[in-house]
C-alpha positions in Angstrom: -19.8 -56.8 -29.9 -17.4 -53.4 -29.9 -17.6 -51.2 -27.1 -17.6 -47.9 -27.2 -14.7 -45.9 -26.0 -15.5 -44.3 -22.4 -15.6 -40.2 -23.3 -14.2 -37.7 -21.5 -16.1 -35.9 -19.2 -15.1 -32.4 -19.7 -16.4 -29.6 -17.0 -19.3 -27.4 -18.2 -18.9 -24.3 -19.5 -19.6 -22.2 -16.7 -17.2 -24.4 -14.7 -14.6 -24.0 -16.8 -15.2 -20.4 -17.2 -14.9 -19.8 -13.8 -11.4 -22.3 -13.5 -10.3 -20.1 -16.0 -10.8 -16.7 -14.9 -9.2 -18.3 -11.4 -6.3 -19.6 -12.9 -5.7 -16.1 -15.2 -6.3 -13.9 -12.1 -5.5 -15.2 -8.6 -5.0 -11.7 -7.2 -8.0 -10.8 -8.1 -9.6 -13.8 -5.8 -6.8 -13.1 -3.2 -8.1 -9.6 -3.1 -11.7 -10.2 -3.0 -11.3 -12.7 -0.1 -9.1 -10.5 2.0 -11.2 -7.3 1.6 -14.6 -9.4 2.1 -12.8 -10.8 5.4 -11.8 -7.5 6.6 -14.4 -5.1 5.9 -17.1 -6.9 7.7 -15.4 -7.2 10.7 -16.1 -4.2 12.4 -19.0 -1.4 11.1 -18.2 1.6 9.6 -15.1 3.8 10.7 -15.2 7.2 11.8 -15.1 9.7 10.7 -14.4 8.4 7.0 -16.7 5.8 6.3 -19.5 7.6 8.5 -19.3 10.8 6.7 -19.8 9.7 3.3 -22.8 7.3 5.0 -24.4 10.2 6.0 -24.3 12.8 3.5 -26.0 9.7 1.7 -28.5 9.3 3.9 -29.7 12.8 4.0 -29.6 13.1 0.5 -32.0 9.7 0.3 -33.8 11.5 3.5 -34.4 14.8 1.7 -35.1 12.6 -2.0 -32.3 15.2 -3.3 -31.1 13.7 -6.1 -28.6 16.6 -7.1 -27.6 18.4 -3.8 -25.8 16.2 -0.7 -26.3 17.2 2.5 -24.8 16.7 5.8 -26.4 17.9 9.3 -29.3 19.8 7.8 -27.1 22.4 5.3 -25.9 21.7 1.1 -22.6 19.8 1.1 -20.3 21.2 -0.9 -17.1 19.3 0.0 -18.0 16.4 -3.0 -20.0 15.6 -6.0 -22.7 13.1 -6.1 -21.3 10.0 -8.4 -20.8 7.7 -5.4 -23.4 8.7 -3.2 -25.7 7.8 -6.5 -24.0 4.3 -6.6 -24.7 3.8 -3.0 -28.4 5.4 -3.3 -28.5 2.5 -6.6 -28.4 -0.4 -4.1 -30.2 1.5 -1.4 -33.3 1.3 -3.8 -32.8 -2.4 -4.3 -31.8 -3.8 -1.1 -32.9 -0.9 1.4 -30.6 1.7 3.4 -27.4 -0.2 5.1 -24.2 -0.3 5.4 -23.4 -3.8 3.4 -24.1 -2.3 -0.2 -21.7 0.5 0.4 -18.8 -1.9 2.1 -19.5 -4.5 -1.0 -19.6 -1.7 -3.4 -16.1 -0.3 -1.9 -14.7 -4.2 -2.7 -16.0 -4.1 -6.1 -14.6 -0.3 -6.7 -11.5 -2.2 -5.6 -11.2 -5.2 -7.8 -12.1 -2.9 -10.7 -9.0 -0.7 -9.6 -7.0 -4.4 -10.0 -8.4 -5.4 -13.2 -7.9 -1.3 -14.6 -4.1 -2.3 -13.4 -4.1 -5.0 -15.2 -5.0 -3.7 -18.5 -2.5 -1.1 -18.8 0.1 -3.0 -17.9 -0.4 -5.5 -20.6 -1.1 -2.3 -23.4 2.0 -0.1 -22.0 4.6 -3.1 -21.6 2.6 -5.5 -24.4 6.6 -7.7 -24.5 6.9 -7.5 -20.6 3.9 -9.8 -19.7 5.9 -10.5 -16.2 4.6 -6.8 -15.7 0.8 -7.6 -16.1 1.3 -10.4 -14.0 3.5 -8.9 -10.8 1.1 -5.2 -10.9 -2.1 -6.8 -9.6 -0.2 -8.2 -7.0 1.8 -5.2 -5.5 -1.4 -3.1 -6.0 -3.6 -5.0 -4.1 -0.8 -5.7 -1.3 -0.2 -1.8 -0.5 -1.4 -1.8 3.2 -1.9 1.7 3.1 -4.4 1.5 -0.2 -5.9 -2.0 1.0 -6.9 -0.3 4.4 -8.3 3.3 3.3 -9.5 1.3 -0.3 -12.1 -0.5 2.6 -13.3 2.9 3.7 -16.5 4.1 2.6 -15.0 6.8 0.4 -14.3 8.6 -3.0 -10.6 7.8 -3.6 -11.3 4.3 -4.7 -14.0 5.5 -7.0 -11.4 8.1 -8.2 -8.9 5.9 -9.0 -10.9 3.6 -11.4 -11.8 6.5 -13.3 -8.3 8.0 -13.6 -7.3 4.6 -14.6 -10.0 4.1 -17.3 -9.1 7.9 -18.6 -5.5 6.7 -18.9 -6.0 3.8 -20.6 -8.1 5.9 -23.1 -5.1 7.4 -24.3 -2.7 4.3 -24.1 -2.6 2.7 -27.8 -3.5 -1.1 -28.2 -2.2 -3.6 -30.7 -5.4 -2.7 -33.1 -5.9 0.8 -32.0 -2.6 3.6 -31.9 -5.3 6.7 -32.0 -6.6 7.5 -28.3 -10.3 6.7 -27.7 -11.1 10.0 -26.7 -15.3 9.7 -26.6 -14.4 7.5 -23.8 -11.9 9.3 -22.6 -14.3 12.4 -22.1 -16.6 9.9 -20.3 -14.3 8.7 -18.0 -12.7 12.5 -16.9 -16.7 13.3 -17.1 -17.1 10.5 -14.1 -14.0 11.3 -12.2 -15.5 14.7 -11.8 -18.3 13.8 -11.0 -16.7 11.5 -8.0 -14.4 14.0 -6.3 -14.4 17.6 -8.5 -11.7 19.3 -10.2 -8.7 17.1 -9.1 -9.8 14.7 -11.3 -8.2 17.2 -14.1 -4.5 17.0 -11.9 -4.6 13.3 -11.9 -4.9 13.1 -15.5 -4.0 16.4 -17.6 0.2 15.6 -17.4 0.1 12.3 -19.4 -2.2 14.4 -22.2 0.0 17.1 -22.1 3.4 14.9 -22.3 1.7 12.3 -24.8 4.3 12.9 -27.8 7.1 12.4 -25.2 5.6 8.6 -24.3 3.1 7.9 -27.8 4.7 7.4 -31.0 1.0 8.4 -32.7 0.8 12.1 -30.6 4.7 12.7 -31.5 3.4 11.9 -35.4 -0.2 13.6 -34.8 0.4 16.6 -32.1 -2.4 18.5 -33.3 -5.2 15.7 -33.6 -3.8 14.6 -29.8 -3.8 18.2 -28.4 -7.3 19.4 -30.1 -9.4 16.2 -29.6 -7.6 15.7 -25.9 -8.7 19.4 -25.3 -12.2 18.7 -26.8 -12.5 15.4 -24.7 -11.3 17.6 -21.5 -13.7 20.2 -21.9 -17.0 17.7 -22.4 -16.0 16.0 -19.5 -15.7 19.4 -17.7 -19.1 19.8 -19.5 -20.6 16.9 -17.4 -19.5 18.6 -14.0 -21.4 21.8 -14.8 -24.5 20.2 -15.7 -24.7 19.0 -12.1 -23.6 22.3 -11.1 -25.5 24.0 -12.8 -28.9 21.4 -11.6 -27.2 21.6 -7.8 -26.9 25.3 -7.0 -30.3 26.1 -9.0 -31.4 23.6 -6.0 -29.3 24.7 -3.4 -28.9 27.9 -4.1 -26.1 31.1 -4.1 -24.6 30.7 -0.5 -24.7 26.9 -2.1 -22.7 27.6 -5.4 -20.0 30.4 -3.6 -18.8 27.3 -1.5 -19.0 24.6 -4.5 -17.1 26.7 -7.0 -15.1 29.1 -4.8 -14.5 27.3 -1.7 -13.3 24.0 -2.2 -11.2 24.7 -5.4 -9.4 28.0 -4.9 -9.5 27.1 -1.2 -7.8 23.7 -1.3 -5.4 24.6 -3.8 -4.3 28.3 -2.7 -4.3 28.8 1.2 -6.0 25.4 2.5 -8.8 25.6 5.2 -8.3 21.9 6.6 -5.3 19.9 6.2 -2.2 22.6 5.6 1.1 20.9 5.3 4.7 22.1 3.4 5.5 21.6 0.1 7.3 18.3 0.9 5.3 16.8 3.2 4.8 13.7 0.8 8.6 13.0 0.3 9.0 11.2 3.6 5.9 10.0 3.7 6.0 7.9 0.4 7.5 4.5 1.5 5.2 4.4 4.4 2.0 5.0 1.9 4.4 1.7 -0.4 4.5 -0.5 2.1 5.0 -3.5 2.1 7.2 -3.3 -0.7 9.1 -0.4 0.5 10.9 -3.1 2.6 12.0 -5.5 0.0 15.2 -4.2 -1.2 15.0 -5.8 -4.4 12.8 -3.1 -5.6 14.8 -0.5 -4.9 17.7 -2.4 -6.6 15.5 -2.5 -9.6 14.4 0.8 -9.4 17.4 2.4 -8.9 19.1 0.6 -12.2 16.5 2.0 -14.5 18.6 3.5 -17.5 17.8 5.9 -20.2 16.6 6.1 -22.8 13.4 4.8 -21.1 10.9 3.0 -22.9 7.6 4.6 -23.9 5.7 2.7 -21.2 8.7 4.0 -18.0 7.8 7.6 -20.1 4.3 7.2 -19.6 4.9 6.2 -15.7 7.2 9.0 -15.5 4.6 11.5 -17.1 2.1 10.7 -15.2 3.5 9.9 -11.5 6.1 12.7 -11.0 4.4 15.9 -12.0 1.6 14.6 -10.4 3.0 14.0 -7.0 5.3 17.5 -7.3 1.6 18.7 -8.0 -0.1 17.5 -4.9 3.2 18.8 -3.1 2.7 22.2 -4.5 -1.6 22.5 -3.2 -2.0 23.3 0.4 -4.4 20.9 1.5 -2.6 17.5 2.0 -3.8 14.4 3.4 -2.2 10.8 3.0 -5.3 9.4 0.9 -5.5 12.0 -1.7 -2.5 10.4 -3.5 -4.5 6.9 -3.5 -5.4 7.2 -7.5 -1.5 6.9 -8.0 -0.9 3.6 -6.3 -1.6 2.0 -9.5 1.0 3.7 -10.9 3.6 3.0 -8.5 2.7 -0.4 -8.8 3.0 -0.3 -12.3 6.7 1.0 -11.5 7.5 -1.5 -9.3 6.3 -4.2 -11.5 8.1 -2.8 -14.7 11.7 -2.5 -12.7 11.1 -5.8 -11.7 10.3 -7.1 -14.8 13.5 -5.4 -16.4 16.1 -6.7 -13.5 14.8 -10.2 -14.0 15.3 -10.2 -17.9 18.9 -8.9 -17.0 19.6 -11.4 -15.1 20.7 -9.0 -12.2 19.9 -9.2 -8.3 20.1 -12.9 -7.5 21.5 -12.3 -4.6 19.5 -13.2 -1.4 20.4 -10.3 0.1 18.2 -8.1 -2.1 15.0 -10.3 -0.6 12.0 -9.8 1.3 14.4 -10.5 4.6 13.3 -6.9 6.2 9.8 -7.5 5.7 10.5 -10.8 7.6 11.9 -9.3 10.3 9.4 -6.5 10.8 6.5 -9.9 10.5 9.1 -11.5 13.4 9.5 -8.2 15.4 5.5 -7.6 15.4 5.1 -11.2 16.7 7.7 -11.3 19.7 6.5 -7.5 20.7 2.6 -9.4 20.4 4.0 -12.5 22.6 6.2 -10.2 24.9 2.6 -7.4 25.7 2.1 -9.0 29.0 5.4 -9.3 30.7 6.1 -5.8 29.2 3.2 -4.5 30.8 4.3 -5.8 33.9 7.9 -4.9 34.0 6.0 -1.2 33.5 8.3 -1.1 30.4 4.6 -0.2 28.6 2.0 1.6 30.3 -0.1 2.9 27.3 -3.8 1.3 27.8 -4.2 1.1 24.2 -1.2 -1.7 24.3 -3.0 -3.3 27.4 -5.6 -3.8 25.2 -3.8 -6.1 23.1 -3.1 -8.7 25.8 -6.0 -10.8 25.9 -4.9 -11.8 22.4 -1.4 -10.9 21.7 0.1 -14.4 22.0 -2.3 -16.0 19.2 -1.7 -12.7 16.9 2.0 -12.8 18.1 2.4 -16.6 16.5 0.2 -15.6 13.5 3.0 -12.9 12.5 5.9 -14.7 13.4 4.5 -17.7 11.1 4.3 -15.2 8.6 7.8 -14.6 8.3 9.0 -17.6 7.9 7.7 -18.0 4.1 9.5 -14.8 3.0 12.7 -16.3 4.0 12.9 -19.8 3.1 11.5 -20.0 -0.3 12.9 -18.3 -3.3 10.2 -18.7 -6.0 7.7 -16.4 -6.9 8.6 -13.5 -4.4 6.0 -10.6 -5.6 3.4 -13.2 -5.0 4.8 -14.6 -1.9 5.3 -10.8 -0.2 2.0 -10.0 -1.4 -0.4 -13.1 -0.1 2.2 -12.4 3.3 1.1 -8.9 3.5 -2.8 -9.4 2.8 -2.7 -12.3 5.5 -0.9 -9.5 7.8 -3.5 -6.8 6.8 -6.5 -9.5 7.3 -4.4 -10.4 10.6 -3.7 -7.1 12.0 -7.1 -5.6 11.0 -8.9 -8.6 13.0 -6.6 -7.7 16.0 -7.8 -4.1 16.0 -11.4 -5.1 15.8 -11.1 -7.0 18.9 -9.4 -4.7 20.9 -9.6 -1.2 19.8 -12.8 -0.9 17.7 -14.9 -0.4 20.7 -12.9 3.0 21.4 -14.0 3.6 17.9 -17.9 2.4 17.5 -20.3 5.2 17.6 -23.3 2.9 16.8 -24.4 2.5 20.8 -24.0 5.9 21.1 -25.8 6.5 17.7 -28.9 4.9 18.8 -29.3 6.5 22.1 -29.4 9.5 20.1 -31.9 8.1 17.9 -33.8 7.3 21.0 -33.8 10.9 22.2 -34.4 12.3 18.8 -37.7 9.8 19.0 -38.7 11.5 21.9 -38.4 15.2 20.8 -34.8 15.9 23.0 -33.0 18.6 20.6 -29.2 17.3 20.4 -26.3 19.5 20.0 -22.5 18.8 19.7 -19.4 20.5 20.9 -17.3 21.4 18.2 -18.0 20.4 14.6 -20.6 17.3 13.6 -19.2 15.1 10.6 -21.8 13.3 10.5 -20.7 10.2 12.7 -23.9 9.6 14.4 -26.4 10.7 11.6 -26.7 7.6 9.5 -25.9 5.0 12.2 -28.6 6.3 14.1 -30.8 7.2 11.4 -31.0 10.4 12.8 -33.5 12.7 10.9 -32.9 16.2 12.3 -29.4 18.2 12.3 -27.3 17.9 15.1 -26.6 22.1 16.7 -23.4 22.5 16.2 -21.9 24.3 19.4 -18.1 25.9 19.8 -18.2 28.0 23.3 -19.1 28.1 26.8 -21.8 31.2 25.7 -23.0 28.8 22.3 -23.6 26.2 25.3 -25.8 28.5 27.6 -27.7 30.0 25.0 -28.7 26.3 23.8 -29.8 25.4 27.2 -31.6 28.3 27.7 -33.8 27.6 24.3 -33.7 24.0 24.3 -33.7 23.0 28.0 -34.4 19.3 27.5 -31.5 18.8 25.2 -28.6 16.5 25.2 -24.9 17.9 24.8 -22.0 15.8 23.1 -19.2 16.7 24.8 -15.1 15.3 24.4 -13.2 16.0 27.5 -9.6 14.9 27.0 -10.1 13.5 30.6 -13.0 12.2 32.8 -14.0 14.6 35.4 -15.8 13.2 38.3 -19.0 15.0 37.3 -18.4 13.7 33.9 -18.9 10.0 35.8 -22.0 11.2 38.0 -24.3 13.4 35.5 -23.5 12.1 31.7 -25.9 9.6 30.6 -23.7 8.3 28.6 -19.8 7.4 28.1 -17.4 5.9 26.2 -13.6 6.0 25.2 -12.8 7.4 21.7 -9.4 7.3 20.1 -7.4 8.4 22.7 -9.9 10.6 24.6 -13.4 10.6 26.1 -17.2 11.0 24.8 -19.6 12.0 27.5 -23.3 13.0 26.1 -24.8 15.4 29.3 -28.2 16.9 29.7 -27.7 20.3 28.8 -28.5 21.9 31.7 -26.1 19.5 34.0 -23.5 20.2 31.8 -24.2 24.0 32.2 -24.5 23.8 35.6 -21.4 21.7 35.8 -19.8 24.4 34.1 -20.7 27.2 35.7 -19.0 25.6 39.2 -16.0 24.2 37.5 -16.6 20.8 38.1 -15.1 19.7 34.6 -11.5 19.7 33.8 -11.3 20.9 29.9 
């Protein structure tokens, strides 16, 4: 009797799917790990993540579906396309903060995947380019820690990536796909206003320079790209249009006027000179901005550049000599870029290695290594610093209950980036994620408590249950109004008369104050206290605090 040949057991499908789409994309599974670890580790940031929480809030509180809100009054500062997103889950899991954090990581990994794409369609005989961009993208400390806030850029950034890689031709496809290119300017728009158009216009405009197809068709590229532009602009009036029938004219002067001309003429928040961003970039490319191998391969980039460096250089430096040139600056707002740097990085890279060039081990990750070894001895030294009086800064004593554990994390961390030689943008990319996973658990066990309002929060929700008005010194962004659930503005006050006046209609009410220092009446009369980034948060009864005031018990 014959017997039959033992089969193989193959996996299932699903199994093997899932192996597969492992095996393809590890960075995307690095990344998802690392920003699941990290974002959950403390709650929501001011005044970042808490802003964006609120005007949410309100907006579900009010069931406005086209006008946020924040503290009572229209927000004008953004439009509504994540605050929908967030509201999406909201109706399907209730109001929190896990949807938003979890939607943030997914914003994030489709950021990675975006990445991903273009690479392989820009540098289609460079696949060491597809594979190293993912890598350096999600490694950025600077993106990887403002990507976990509860904000727009990250949003942004996929759409500027999906509009770009509209316009980038495929192997099947050298026309740009420009209904979906409308769709995708349409969204950005929608996520964070006109900027959206700065992000994305130069690589349109310079398309012959970098397409072969727009150099051969200029005026099919420049009339459909024009067409596509303006339906997209099309999709941000229509909620204009819905808003400020809703909220009104004071409404629409501020959403039109106010946060276009004002940002990009004479800024009212955030004023900085026209090369502010110069010195500031290889902080915002870190880690890699410590691996001299990449500026080796950057800096022996030749022309004539191929189309795919052209379409990098299109986009990335008129781009960032635009953001120089508007008033308003802030670190984040160049976050929709990153990709593109990466993409830079990973492209130089690419070229040195098929040259042959930089084998030497001098042009490794060694400074990274010793900035990983530095953090770690300065981590294992905190206490007998602190004694010697060499470091008297309390927000360093804070570290020593758990500097020498962190302090042997980072110095362990080193020690790959020097010994082995294989596969470095991986290797200086899982280092810097642990690092960021590392360093962000260190700060949630020391300093996070200088920075939670949710105590705080809910003894204001408390009052606010029993009918105690609540005002705040200085400007309300919205950091107590979603993690206490508040339901009723917060009085904005911004003088000793605003303060008087307040008690005198509202003589039950509680006062948010931020002395720089505690006063001694601060300790005997606020009901409530707590550090906050470097100063103080004291909440007073109104009338103590006036009366406090008034006899020049409190030092600011």
């Amino acid at each position: 009797m014959t017997t039959p040949a033992t089969a193989t057991v193959q996996p299932s499908t699903p199994f093997r799917r899932l192996r597969d789409m492992v095996v393809a994309t590890p960075w995307l599974w690095c990344w998802l790990v690392a920003a699941l670890v990290a974002i959950f580790q403390h709650g929501p940031m001011p005044m970042y993540s808490t802003r964006t929480l609120s005007v949410a809030w309100e907006m579900w509180l009010r069931h406005s579906v086209f006008v946020p809100y924040l503290n009572g009054l229209p927000y004008s500062d953004k439009p509504p396309l994540l605050l929908w997103l967030i509201h999406l889950g909201w109706a399907v899991g209730g109001v929190g903060d896990v949807w938003p954090r979890l939607l943030e990581v997914l914003l994030g990994a489709v950021q990675l995947v975006l990445v991903h794409r273009l690479a392989q369609r820009l540098f289609p005989q460079r696949p060491e380019v597809a594979r190293f961009a993912p890598w350096i993208l999600a490694a950025y400390s600077f993106g990887f820690l403002f990507g976990l806030q509860v904000m727009y850029e990250v949003l942004l950034a996929d759409c500027v990536l999906a509009a770009l890689l509209c316009l980038v031709p495929t192997a099947q496809r050298e026309s740009p796909r420009l209904g979906w290119f409308a769709l995708a300017v349409g969204l950005g728009l929608l996520t964070k206003g006109p900027v959206m158009l700065l992000h994305v216009a130069f690589p349109w405009l310079l398309g012959p320079w970098w397409n072969r197809w727009a150099k051969q068709e200029r005026r099919r590229w420049y009339v459909g790209g024009a067409v596509a532009l303006v339906v997209g602009v099309l999709m941000l009036l229509a909620w204009v249009l819905l808003a400020t029938t809703t909220g009104g004219e004071t409404y629409r002067q501020k959403l039109v006027v106010h946060q276009t001309a004002g940002r990009v003429v004479d800024a009212f928040a955030h004023a900085e000179p026209f090369w502010w961003y110069l010195p500031l970039l290889p902080v915002l490319l870190l880690p890699f901005s410590l691996w001299p191998r990449v500026w080796a391969a950057l800096f022996s980039l030749r022309r004539p550049l191929e189309s795919g460096l052209c379409f990098l250089a299109g986009w990335l430096v008129p781009v960032f000599m635009g953001f120089s040139a508007v008033s308003g600056k802030q670190p984040y707002y160049m976050l929709p870029e990153f990709g593109g740097y990466a993409l830079l990085m990973a492209a130089a890279l690419s070229l040195m290695q098929e040259r042959r060039a930089g084998a030497s081990r001098w042009l490794g990750p060694w400074p990274l290594a010793l900035a990983c070894a530095a953090a770690g001895v300065v981590l294992l030294s905190m206490n007998r610093l602190l004694q010697a009086g060499h470091v008297r800064d309390h927000v360093y004593a804070s570290l020593v209950p758990y500097s020498v554990p962190f302090g042997v994390v980072f110095l362990l961390l080193a020690v790959p980036l020097v010994l082995l030689r294989r596969g470095e943008v991986q290797r200086v990319a899982i280092v810097s994620l642990i690092a960021l996973v590392t360093a962000h658990g260190l700060f949630t066990l020391t300093l996070w408590p200088a920075y939670d309002f949710t105590p705080v929060a809910h003894m204001l929700a408390k009052a606010e249950a029993g009918g105690q008005p609540i005002a705040n010194i200085e400007s309300n962004d919205g950091q107590y109004t979603f993690l206490g659930r508040l339901t009723e503005p917060v009085t904005q006050l911004h003088s000793a008369a605003d303060v008087r006046r307040w008690a005198a209609e509202h003589p039950d009410g509680l006062v948010i104050t931020y002395p720089r220092r505690l006063s001694e009446a601060d300790r005997a009369h606020a009901v409530y206290i707590q550090p906050f980034r470097g100063i103080w948060l004291a909440v007073w009864p109104v009338h103590a605090f006036v009366d406090a005031q008034a006899s020049g018990q409190l030092d600011d």
